[in-house]
Structures are given as C-alpha cells and as structure tokens.
N, C-alpha and C positions, 0 to 999 in steps of 0.2 A: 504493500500500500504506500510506503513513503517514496519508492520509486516512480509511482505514478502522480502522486502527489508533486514530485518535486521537476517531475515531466511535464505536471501541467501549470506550473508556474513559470518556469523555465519560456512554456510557448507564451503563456499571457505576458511577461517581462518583454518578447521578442515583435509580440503583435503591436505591443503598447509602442514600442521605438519605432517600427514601419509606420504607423500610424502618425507619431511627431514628427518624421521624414516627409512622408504626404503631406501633412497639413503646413511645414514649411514652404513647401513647394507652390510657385504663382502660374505654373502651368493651368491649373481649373481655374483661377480667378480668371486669368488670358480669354477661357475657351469659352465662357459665360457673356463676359463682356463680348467677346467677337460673335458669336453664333445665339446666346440665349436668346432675344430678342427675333431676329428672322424665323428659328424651330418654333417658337412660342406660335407667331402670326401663322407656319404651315401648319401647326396641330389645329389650331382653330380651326383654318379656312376648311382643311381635310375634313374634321369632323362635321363643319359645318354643312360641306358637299355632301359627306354618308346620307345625314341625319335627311336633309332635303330630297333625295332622293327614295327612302324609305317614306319617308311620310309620304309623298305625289307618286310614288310610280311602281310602288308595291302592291298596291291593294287591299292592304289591310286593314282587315274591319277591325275598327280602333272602340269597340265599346261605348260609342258615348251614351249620354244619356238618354232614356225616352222621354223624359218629362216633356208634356205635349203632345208628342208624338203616337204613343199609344194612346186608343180609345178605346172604350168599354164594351164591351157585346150586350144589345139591347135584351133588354131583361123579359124574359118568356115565362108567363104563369100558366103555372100548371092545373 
C-alpha cells in the first residue's frame, strides 16, 4: 500500500508542475485572442443554419397547442 501511495503522489506532485508549465505558457492566451472571436461568430451562424433548417424544412409536427383549435363534438341525447 505505501508503494502505491507514494506512486500516486509522486504523479499528482508531476501533474501539478505540467500544469504550472501550461498555465505559464501565453500560447492559449495568443490563440483566444487571435481565433476566439471568428469560432464564437461560426458556432453561432452554424447552429443558427441547423436550427433554421429543422424548424422550415423538416416537417415536424412541433406539438403546439390546441387551444382554439379543437372543438367539441355536438352533444347527442340519448
């Protein structure tokens, strides 16, 4: 048990240090700045396209409401 114990602090001590190496790093800040904004506008539009497309050219009955639109069947006495 103490070898695995001391194996697995060993990795957390190793993950911790890659991690303070990354988070020095201005590579991601760079790629945010240069690309976040353009991805941000294609995810929209993209989604926006899907969703457009599903709604008008699917055909799916979308559930709405009856209110109104269902009428009662005239009432027959027996």
């Amino acid at each position: 048990m103490f070898r695995f114990a001391k194996a697995a602090l060993n990795l957390s001590g190793q993950s911790a240090r890659q991690v303070a190496v990354r988070q020095k790093s201005d590579l991601s800040r760079e790629f945010h700045a240069k690309y976040g904004p353009p991805l941000l506008i294609a995810g929209v539009t993209f989604c926006t396209a899907v969703w457009a497309y599903v709604i008008t050219s699917t055909g799916i009955a979308w559930n709405l409401s009856p209110v109104g639109k269902v009428q009662p069947k005239p009432w027959q006495e027996e």
